[in-house]
C-alpha positions in Angstrom: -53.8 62.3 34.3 -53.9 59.5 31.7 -51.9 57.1 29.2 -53.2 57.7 26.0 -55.3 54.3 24.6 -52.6 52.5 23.0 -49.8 53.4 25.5 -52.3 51.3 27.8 -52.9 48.4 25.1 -49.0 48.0 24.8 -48.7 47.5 28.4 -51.2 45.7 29.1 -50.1 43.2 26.3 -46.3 43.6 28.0 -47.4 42.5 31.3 -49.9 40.2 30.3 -47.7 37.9 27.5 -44.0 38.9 29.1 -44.4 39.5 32.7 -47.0 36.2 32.8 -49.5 38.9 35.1 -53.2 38.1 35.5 -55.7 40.7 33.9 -57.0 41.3 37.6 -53.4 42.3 38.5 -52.8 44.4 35.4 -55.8 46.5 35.5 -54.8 47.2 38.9 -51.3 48.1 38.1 -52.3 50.4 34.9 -55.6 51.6 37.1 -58.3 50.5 34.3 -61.3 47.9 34.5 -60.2 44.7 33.9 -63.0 44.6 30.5 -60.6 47.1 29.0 -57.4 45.3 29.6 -59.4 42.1 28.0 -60.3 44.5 25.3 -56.4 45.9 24.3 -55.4 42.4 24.2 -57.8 41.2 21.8 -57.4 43.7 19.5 -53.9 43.8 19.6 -53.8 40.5 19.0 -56.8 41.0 16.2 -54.4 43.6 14.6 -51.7 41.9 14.3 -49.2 43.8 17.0 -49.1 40.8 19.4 -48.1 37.4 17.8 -47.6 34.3 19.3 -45.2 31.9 18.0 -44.6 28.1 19.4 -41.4 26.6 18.7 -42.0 23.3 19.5 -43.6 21.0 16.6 -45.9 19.2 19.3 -48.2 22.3 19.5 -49.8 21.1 16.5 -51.0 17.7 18.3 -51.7 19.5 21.8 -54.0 22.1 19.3 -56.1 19.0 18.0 -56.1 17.6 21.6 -57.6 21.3 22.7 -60.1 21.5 19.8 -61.3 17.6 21.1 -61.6 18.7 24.4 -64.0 21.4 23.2 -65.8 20.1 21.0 -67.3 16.8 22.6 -68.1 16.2 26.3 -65.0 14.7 27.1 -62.6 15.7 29.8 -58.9 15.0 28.3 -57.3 13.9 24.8 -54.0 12.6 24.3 -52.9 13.0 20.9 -49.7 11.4 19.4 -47.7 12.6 15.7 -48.7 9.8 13.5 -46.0 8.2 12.6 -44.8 9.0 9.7 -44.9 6.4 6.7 -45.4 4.1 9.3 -48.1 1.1 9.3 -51.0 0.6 11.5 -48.7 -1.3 14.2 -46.6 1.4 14.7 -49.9 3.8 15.9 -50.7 1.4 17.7 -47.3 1.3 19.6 -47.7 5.2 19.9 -51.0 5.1 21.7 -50.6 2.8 23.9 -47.2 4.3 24.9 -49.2 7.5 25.3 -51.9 5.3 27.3 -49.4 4.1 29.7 -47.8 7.3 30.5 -51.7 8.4 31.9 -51.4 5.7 34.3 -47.6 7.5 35.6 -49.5 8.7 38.7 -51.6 6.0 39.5 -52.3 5.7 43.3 -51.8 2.7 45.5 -55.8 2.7 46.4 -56.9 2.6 42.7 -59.4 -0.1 41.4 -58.4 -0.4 37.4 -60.7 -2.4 35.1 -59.6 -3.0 31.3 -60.6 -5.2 28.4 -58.1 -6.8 26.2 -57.0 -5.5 22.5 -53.5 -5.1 20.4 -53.3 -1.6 21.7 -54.3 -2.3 25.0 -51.2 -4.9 25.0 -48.7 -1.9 24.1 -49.8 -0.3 27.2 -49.3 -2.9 29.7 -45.9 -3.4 27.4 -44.9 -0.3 28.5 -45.9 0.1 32.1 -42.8 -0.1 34.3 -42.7 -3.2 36.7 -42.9 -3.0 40.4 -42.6 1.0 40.4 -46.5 1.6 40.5 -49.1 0.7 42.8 -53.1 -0.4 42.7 -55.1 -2.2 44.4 -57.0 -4.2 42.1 -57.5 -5.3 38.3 -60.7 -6.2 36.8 -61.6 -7.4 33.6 -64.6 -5.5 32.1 -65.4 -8.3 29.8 -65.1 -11.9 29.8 -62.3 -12.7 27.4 -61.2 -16.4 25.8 -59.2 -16.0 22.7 -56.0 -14.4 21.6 -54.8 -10.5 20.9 -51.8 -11.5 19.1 -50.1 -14.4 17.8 -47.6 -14.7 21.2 -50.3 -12.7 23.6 -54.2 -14.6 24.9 -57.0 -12.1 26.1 -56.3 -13.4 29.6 -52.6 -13.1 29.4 -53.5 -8.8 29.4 -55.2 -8.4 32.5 -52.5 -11.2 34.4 -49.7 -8.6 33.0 -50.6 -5.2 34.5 -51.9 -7.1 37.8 -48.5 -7.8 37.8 -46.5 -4.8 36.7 -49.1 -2.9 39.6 -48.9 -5.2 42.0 -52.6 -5.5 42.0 -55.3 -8.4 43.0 -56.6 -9.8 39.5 -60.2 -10.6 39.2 -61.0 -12.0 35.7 -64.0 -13.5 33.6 -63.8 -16.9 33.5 -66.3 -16.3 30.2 -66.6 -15.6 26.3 -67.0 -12.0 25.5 -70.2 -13.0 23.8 -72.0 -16.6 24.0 -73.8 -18.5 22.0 -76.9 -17.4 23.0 -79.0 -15.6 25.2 -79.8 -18.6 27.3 -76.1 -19.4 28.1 -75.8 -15.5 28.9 -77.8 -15.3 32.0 -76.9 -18.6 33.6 -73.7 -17.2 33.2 -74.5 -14.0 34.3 -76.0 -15.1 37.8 -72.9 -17.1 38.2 -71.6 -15.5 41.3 -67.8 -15.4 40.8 -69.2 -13.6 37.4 -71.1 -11.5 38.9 -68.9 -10.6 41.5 -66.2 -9.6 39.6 -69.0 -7.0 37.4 -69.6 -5.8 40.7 -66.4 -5.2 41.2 -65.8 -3.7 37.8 -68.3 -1.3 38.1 -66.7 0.1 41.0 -63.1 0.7 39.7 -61.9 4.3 39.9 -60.5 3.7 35.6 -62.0 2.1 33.3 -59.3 1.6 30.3 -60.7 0.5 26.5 -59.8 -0.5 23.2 -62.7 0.8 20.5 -63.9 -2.2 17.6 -64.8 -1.2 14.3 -67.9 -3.3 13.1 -65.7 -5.4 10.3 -63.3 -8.2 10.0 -60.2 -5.7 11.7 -62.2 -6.1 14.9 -60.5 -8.7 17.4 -64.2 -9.8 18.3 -63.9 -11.3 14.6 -60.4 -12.5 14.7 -61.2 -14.7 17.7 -64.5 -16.0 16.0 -67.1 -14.2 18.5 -68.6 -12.4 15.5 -69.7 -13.4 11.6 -69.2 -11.3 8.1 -72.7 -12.1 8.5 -73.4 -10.5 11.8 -71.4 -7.5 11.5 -73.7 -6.3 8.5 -77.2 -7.2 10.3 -74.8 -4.8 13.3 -74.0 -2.4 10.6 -78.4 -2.3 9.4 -78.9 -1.8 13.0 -77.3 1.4 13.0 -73.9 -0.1 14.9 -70.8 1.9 14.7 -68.7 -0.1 16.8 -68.2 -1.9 20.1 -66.6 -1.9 23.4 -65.8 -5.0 25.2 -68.3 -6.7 23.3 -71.2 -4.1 23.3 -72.4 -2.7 20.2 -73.3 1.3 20.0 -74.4 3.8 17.2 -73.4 7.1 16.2 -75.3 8.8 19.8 -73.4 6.4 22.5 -76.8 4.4 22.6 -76.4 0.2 22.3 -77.8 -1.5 19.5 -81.0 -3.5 19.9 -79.8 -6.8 18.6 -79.6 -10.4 20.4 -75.9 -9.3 20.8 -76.8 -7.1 23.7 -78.0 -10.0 25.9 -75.6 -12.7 24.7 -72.4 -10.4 26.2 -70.5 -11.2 29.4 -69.5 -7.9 30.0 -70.3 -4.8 32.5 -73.5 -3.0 31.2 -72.8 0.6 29.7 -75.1 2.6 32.8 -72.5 0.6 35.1 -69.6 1.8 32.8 -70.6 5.6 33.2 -70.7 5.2 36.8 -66.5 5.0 36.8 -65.0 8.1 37.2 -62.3 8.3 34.4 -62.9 6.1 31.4 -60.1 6.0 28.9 -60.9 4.7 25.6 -57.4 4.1 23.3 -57.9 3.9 19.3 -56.8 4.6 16.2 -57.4 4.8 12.2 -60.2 5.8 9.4 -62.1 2.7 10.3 -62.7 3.6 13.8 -63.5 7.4 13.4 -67.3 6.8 13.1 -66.7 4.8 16.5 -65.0 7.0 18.3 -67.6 10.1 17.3 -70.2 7.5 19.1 -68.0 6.9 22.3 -67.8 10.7 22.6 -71.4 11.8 21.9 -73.2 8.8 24.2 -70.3 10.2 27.1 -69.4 6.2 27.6 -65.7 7.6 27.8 -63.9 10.8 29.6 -60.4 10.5 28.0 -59.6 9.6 24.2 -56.1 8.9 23.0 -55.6 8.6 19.6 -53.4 9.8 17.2 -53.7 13.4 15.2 -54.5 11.4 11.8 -57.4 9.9 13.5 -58.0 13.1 15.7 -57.8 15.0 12.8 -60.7 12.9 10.7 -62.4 12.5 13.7 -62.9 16.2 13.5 -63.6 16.3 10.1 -66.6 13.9 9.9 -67.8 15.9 13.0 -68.0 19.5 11.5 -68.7 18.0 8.1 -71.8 16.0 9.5 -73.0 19.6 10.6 -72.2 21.4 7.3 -69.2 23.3 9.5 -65.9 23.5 9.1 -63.0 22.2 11.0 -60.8 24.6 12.8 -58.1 22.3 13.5 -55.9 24.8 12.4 -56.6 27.6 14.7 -57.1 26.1 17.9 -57.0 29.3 20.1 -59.3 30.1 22.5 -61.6 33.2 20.6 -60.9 35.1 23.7 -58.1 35.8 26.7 -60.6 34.6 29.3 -60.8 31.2 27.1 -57.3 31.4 27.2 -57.1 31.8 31.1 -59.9 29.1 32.0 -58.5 26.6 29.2 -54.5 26.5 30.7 -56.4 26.3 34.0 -58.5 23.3 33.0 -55.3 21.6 32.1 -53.4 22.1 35.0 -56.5 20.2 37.0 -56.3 17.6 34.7 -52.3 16.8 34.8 
């Protein structure tokens, strides 16, 4: 003897949505193939007899963060709410706040490298003191200059060496020099290129993203012209990571710029395991779509303006559209392997 089809689809949705059981254990329980207990739930979710509702307004951000995660090789996005009519400072407090709660688990043995930026500050503004543990800090970038008014470039990495009680190894360097001369006596400086070494080994790598105009802090502290940024912008440059210029595919520009930096090298860079980039605004979307199709980074946090555009240029680019606003897996086994891909990454 049997159920009848739909007697079977109800309870299969029952036990699958209500009861939180595995399609394995249902199609055991009902005695059907687990591909037909896939199959009722799809269509009674195609017909309209199951509907899932969130109440909780973050869905919406954690449903761009989902639709990042599968649309570019990237392992985890953090996106904020934008604040709402709110200037570019207050994103910029969001994200890093977001940024510094990734860092919550930290472990005692962890190598950190990091490059200096406003957002970047709000993270180490927001780190708790003497609660978490690494072993060392290690700029990624030589850095002379300052972030804010009240904040220097060097002042950023001091800070969380501090707040982790970590060892501090910093550039005693410019970002970029004068020329390509300067760079590699510089380079083959040993307490420069010991700390690159060192660099290149951390276990995170944490970034702030330049656009390639005047809102870039590598112009603000005079590294880099009106004048350069457009011979960066006719070599294809989309923007820059501690003082490396990239286009649209992840690859660095060909300019003088790429041997005149005092920085770690980006085949060193996708050596380090996790590789959070922080970043925000328009300006910076055409940036971030380079970060994410080279694979420099692993993790993007952002905020769901910015995630939202970012998503937007993407599709568009590929005559698609964005589906930002249905960001479920198109089947239950998506479903499944997605909510078990987050609960590796937390």
């Amino acid at each position: 003897m049997s159920l009848p089809k739909h007697s079977h689809l109800l309870r299969s949705c029952y036990l699958f949505y209500h009861e939180n059981m595995t399609m394995q254990e249902i199609a055991k329980q009902l005695n059907i193939s687990r591909f037909k207990v896939s199959r009722y739930i799809k269509e009674a979710v195609e017909k309209g007899i199951v509907q899932v509702h969130f109440h909780d307004s973050n869905i919406e951000h954690e449903k761009l963060a989902l639709q990042l995660e599968r649309t570019f090789p990237i392992k985890l996005a953090v996106v904020v709410p934008t604040p709402y009519r709110s200037d570019i400072s207050a994103v910029r407090l969001a994200v890093g706040q977001a940024g510094a709660s990734l860092l919550a688990g930290i472990k005692p043995e962890t190598s950190l490298s990091i490059t200096w930026g406003r957002t970047i500050a709000h993270l180490v503004d927001n780190l708790p003191s003497d609660q978490l543990k690494a072993r060392r800090v290690v700029d990624l970038a030589g850095g002379f200059g300052q972030v804010t008014d009240e904040i220097s470039a060097r002042a950023v990495t001091l800070q969380i060496a501090r707040k982790l009680n970590a060892q501090c190894f910093q550039l005693p360097a410019p970002t970029i020099v004068e020329n390509i001369a300067t760079a590699h006596a510089l380079s083959n400086e040993p307490i420069i290129r010991n700390t690159l070494e060192l660099a290149s080994e951390s276990h995170i790598a944490i970034m702030g993203v330049g656009p390639t105009d005047v809102d870039s802090l590598l112009f603000r502290s005079g590294y880099v012209s009106e004048r350069d940024f457009a011979h960066l912008t006719a070599s294809q440059a989309v923007g820059s990571i501690f003082g490396r210029f990239y286009d649209l595919n992840g690859r660095e520009c060909d300019t003088e710029f790429r041997e005149r930096a005092i920085a770690l090298t980006f085949d060193d860079l996708r050596k380090i395991p996790e590789r959070i980039a922080l970043t925000m605004g328009a300006h910076r979307v055409l940036a971030i779509l380079g970060l994410m199709n080279g694979e420099l980074i692993t993790t993007l946090v952002t905020d769901s303006d910015t995630a939202t555009a970012v998503l937007e240029e993407h599709f568009a680019s590929r005559g698609m559209r964005s589906d930002n606003g249905n960001s479920a897996p198109a089947t239950v086994e998506g479903r499944e392997q997605t909510s078990q891909l987050r609960r590796e990454r937390v």
